[in-house]
C-alpha positions as CSV (number, residue, x, y, z in Angstrom):
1,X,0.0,0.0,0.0
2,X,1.3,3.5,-0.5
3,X,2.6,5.3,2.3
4,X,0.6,8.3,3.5
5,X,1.7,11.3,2.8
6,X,2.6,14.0,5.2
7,X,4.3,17.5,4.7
8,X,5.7,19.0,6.8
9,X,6.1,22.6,7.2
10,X,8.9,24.2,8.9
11,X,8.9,28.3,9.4
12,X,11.4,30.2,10.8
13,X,11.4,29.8,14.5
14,X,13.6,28.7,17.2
15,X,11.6,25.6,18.2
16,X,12.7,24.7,14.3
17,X,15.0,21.9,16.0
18,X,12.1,20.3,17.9
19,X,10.5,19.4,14.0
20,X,13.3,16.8,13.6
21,X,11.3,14.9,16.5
22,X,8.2,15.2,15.0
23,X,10.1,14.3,11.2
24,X,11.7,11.0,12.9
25,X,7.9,10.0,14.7
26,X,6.3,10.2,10.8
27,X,8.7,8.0,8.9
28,X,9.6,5.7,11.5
29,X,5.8,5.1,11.3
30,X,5.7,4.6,7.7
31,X,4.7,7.6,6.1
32,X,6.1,9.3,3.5
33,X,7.4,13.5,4.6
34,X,8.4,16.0,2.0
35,X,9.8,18.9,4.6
36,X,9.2,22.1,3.3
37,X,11.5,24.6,5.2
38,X,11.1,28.5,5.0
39,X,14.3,30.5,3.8
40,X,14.3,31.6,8.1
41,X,13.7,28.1,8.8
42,X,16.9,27.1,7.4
43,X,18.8,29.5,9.5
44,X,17.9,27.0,12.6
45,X,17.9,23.7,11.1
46,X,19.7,23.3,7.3
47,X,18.5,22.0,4.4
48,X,21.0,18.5,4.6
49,X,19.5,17.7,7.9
50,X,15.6,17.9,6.7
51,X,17.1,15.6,3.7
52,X,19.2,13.1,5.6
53,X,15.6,12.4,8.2
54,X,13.2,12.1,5.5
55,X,14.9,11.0,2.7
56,X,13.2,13.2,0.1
57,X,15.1,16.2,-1.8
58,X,14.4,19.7,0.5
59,X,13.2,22.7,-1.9
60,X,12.6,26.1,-0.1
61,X,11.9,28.1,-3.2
62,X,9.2,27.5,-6.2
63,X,12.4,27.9,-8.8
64,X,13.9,24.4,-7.9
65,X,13.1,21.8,-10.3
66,X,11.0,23.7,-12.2
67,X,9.5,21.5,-14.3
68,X,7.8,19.3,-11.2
69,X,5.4,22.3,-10.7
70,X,6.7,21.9,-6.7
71,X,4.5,25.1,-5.7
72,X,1.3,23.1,-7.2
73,X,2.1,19.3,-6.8
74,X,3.5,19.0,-3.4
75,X,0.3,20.1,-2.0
76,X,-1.9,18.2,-4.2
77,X,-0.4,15.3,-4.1
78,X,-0.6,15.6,0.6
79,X,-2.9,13.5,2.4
80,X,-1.8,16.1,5.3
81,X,0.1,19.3,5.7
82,X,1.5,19.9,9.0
83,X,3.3,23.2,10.2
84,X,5.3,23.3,13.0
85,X,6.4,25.5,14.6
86,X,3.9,28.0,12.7
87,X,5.3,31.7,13.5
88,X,2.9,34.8,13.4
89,X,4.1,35.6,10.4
90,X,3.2,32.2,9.0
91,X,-0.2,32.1,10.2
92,X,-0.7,35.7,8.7
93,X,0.3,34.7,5.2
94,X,-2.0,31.8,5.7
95,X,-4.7,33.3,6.7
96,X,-4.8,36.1,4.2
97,X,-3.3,33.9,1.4
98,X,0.3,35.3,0.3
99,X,1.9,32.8,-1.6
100,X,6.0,34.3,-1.8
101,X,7.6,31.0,-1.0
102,X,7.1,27.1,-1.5
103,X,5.5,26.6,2.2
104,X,3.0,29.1,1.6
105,X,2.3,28.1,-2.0
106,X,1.5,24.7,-1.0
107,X,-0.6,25.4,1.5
108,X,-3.2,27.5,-1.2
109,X,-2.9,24.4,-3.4
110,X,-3.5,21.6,-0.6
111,X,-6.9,20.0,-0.4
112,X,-6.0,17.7,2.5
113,X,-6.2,18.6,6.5
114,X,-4.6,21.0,7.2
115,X,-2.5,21.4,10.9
116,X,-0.7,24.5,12.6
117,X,1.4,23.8,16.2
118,X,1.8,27.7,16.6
119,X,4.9,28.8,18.4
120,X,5.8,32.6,19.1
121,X,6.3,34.8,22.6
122,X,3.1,35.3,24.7
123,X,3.0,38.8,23.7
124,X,2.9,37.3,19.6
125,X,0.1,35.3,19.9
126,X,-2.1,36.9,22.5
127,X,-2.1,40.0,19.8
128,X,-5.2,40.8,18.6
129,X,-3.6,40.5,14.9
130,X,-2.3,37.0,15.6
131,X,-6.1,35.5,17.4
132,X,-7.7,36.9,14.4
133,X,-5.9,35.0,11.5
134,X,-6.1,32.2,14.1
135,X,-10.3,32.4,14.0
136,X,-9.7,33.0,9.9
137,X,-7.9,30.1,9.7
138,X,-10.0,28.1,12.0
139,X,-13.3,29.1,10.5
140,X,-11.8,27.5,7.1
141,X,-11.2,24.2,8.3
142,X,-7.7,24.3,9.1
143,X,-7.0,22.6,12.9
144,X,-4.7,25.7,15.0
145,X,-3.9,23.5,18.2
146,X,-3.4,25.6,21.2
147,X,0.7,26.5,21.7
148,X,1.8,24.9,25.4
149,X,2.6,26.6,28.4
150,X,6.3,27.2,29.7
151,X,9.9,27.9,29.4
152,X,10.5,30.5,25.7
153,X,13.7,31.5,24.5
154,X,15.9,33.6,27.5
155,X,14.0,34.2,30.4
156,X,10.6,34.4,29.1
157,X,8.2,32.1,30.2
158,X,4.2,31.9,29.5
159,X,2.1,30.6,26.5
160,X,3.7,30.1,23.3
161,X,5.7,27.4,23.4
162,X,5.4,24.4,20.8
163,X,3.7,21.6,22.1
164,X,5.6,18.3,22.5
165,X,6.6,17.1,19.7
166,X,5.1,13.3,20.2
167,X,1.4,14.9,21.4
168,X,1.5,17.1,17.8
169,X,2.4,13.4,16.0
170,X,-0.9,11.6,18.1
171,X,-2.8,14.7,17.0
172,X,-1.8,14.6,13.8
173,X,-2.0,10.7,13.7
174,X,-5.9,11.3,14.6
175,X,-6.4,13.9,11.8
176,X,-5.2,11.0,9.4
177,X,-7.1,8.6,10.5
178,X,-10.7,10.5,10.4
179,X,-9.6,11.3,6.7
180,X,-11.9,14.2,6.7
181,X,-10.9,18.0,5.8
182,X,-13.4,19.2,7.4
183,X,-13.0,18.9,11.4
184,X,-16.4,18.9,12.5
185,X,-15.8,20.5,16.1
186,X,-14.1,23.4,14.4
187,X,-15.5,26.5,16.2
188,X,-16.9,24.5,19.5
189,X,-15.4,24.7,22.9
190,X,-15.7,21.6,24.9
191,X,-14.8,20.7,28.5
192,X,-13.1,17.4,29.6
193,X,-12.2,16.0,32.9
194,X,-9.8,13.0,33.3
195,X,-8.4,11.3,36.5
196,X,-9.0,10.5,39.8
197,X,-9.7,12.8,42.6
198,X,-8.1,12.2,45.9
199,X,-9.4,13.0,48.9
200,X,-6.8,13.8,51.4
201,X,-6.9,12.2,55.1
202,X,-3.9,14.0,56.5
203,X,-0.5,15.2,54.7
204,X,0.9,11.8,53.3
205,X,-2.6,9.9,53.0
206,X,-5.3,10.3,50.7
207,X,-9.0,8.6,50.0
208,X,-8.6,7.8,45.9
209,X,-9.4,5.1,43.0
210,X,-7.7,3.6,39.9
211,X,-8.6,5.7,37.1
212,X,-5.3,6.6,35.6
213,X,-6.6,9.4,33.2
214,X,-5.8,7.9,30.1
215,X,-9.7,7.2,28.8
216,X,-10.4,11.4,29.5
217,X,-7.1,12.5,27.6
218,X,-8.2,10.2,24.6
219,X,-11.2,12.6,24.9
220,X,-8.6,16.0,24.5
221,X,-6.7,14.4,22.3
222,X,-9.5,13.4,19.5
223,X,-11.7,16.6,20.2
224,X,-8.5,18.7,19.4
225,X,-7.9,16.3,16.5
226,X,-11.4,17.6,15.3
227,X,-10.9,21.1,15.6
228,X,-12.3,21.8,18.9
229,X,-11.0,24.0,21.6
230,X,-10.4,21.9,24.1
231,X,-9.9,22.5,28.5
232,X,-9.5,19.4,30.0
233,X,-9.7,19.6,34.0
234,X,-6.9,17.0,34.6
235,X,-7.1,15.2,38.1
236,X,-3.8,13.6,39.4
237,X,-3.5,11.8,35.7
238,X,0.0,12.5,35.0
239,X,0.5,11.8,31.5
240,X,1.9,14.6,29.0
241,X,-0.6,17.3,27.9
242,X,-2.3,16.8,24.9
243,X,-1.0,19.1,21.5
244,X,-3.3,22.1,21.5
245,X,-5.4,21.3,25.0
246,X,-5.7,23.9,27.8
247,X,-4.9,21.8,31.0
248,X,-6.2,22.7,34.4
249,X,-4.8,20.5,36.8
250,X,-6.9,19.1,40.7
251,X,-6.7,17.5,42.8
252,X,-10.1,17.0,44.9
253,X,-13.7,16.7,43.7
254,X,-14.2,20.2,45.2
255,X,-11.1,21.8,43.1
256,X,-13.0,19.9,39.8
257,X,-16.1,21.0,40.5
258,X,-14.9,25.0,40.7
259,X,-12.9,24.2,37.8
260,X,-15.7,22.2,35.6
261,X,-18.1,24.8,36.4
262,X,-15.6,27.9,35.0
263,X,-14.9,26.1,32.2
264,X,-18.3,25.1,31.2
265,X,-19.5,28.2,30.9
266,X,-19.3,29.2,27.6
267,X,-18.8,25.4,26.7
268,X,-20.9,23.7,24.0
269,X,-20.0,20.4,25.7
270,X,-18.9,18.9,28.8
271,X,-17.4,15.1,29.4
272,X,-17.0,14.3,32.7
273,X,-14.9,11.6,31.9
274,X,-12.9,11.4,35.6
275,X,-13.3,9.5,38.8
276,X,-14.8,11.6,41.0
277,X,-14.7,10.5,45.0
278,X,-18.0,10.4,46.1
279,X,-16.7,11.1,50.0
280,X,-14.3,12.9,51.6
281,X,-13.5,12.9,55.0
282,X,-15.0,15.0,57.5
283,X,-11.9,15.9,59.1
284,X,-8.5,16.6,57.9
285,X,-5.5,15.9,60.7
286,X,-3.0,18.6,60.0
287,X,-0.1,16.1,61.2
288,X,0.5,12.4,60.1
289,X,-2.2,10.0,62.0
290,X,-0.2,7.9,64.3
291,X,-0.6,4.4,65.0
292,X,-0.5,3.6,68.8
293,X,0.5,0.5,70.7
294,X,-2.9,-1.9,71.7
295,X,-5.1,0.9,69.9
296,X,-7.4,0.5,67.0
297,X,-7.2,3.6,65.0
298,X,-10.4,6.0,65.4
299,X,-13.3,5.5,62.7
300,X,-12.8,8.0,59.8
301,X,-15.8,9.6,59.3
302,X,-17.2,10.4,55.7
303,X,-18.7,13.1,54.1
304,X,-20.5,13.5,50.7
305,X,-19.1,15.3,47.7
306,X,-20.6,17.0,45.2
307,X,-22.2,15.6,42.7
308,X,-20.9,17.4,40.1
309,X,-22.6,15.5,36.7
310,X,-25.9,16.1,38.4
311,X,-25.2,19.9,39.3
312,X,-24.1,20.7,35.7
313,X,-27.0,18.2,33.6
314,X,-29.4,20.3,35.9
315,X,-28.1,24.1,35.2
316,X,-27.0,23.5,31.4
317,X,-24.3,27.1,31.7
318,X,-25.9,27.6,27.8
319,X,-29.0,26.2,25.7
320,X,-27.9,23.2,23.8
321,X,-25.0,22.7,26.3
322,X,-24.3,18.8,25.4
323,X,-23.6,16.3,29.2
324,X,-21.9,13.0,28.7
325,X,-21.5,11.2,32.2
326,X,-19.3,8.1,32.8
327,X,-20.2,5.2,35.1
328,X,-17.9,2.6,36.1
329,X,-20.1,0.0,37.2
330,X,-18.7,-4.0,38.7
331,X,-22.0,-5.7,38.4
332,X,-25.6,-5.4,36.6
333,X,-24.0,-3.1,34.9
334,X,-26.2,-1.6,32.2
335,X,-29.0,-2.0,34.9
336,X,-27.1,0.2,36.8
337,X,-26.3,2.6,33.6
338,X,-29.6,3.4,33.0
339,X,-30.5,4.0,36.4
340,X,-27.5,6.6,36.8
341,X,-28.5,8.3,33.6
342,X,-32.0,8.8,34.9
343,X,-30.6,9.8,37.9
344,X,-28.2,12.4,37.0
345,X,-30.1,14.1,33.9
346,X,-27.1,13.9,31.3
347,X,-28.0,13.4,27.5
348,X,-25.3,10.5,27.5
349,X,-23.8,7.8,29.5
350,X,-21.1,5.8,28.9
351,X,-21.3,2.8,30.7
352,X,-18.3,0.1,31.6
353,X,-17.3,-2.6,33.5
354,X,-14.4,-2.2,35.6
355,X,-12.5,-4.6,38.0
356,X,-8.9,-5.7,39.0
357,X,-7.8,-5.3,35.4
358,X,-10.0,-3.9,33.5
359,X,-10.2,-0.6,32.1
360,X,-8.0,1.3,35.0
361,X,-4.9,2.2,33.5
362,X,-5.5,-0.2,30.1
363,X,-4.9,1.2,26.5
364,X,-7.8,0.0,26.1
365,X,-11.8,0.3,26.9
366,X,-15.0,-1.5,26.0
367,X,-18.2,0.0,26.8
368,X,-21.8,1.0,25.9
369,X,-23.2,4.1,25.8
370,X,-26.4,5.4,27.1
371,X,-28.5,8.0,25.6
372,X,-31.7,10.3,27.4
373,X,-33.5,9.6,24.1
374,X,-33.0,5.7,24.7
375,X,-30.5,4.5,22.4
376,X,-27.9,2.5,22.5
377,X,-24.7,2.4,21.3
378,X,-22.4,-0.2,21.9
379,X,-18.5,-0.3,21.5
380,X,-16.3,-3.2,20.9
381,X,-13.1,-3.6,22.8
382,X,-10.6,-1.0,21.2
383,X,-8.0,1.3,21.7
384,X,-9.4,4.2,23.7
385,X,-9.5,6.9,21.3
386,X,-11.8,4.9,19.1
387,X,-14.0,5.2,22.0
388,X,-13.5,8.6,22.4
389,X,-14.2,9.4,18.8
390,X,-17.5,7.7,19.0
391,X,-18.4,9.8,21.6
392,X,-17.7,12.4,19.9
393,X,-19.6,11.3,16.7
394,X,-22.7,10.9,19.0
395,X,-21.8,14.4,20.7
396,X,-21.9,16.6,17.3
397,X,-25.2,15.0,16.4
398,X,-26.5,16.5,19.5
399,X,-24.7,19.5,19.1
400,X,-26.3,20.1,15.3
């Protein structure tokens, strides 16, 4: 079968040298990358490099080889164009459609999916120039993943830094997969919450579960994938943000709930994908709890949390506001589902069975999901994201 293939765009930025990572994830996994370098990329990363990775000749300018029509044929020929990093300046000629070099010529003649990992100084892309040609760009189709948050060049720290090279390859991995140019949560902002809260008994020792996070950051990851803007609330997951996600990171159901309930409110949708404690303790020792010679230890009294899927299904933050609940359930367990999803007023539940080794901490997840309108939707054991995306699919339904 022929090999997919990717281009990769490279402007003229310092994180240049972190798009050898990203070149190195794309052919190791088969597909085939044409790197097409800016004349300022080249000053970062040189042309012999970007050759030696990906094994195909490196052309900066529409006057090499002529007679290929490079300007017109590389990016017909795409099944993706990626560009990372993306400067301001980049995303301006994109948005308003310059064409003075080979990047930006390919990009007006591709008709594939189109990605931008942005990476400039805070200042850059919080302009109002920059956000603009990010909404143009957006509103066309084109998938602008949210830069990370951290260390720039010098001392500058704050939001504009390139997101990790392996997340922008999963991202980009997803946009392949859907084979669609059109991401269909372009414009919509949607909230996710991942992990398990802990509930904290005194400094070292905590009240907690097994969900290790990895089902909810499927649910960033594709939603990004599909053009959305994406916060996901994180709760003691840590795995490596998502490419283009906001992440807000708790640790107790309390801290979710104030975060969930921020977030939502100008959210189209909200998945509620983490374990959420459904007691705390009543009391919290401010020193370690000692055990004691010939004593039992004193009863730990409980207290209820909030019920956070039931407080947001109730008060929708907008009309049309989309719910999806999760319920990990050991026994009777679509039984159990429906009686949940009646309970707590969502428009979907997605039901599983968990247990010693199931679903905590797996790759993968098997589940079926509920819906207010009574359907049903079940899901065959798969990698997580598949899961995720059908959520999704049953989501944007809702949502149009």
């Amino acid at each position: 079968m022929d090999k997919p293939k990717v281009v990769l765009g490279v402007s003229g930025g310092i994180a240049a040298y972190k798009a050898c990572e990203l070149l190195r994830r794309f052919t190791e996994s088969g597909h085939d990358v044409r790197v097409v370098p800016t004349a300022s990329a080249l000053h970062f990363v040189g042309a012999a490099t970007w050759s030696a990775l990906s094994g195909n000749p490196v052309a900066t300018e529409v006057w090499d080889d002529v007679h290929q029509v490079p300007h017109v044929r590389i990016g017909q020929h795409a099944d993706l164009v990626v560009v990372a990093p993306a400067t301001a300046d980049m995303l301006a000629k994109a948005a308003h459609g310059l064409a003075d070099d080979l990047l930006t010529n390919t990009l007006l003649t591709a008709r594939c999916p189109v990605v931008f990992a942005p990476a400039m100084h805070t200042e850059m892309w919080e302009h109002p120039a920059t956000q603009e040609n990010v909404a143009t760009l957006r509103r066309r189709g084109a998938v602008v993943v949210e830069p990370a948050v951290g260390r720039l060049t010098g001392v500058d720290t704050g939001k504009g830094r390139l997101p990790d090279p392996a997340e922008i390859f999963e991202l980009c991995r997803r946009v392949l997969a859907r084979g669609v140019t059109e991401p269909d949560l372009k414009g919509r902002h949607v909230v996710v919450s991942a992990g398990g809260t802990r509930e904290p008994l005194d400094p070292v020792r905590f009240l907690g579960n097994r969900s290790s996070g990895k089902q909810g950051y499927a649910l960033a990851r594709t939603a990004a994938a599909r053009g959305a803007r994406v916060t996901l609330v994180s709760a003691n997951a840590g795995l490596p943000d998502p490419a283009g996600v906001d992440v807000v990171r708790v640790g107790t159901a309390v801290q979710l709930r104030e975060a969930v309930l921020k977030a939502a409110a100008d959210a189209d949708a909200v998945v509620m994908a983490a374990a959420v404690a459904d007691f705390r303790p009543a009391a919290y020792a401010a020193g370690k709890i000692k055990k004691k010679d010939g004593q039992d230890p004193d009863p730990v009294v409980l207290v209820r949390n909030p019920d956070i899927l039931a407080e947001i299904s109730a008060d929708r933050a907008r009309p049309g506001q989309v719910v999806v609940g999760f319920a990990a359930e050991t026994d009777d367990v679509l039984a159990n589902g429906r009686a949940k999803l009646a309970r707590k007023g969502c428009d979907l539940l997605v039901v599983n069975e968990v247990g010693e080794r199931k679903t905590f901490g797996s790759e993968e997840n098997e589940a079926v999901v509920l819906g207010a309108d009574g359907s049903e939707t079940p899901v065959p054991h798969g990698p997580k994201e598949a899961l995720a995306d059908t959520v999704w699919d049953l989501v944007v339904r809702r949502l149009d």
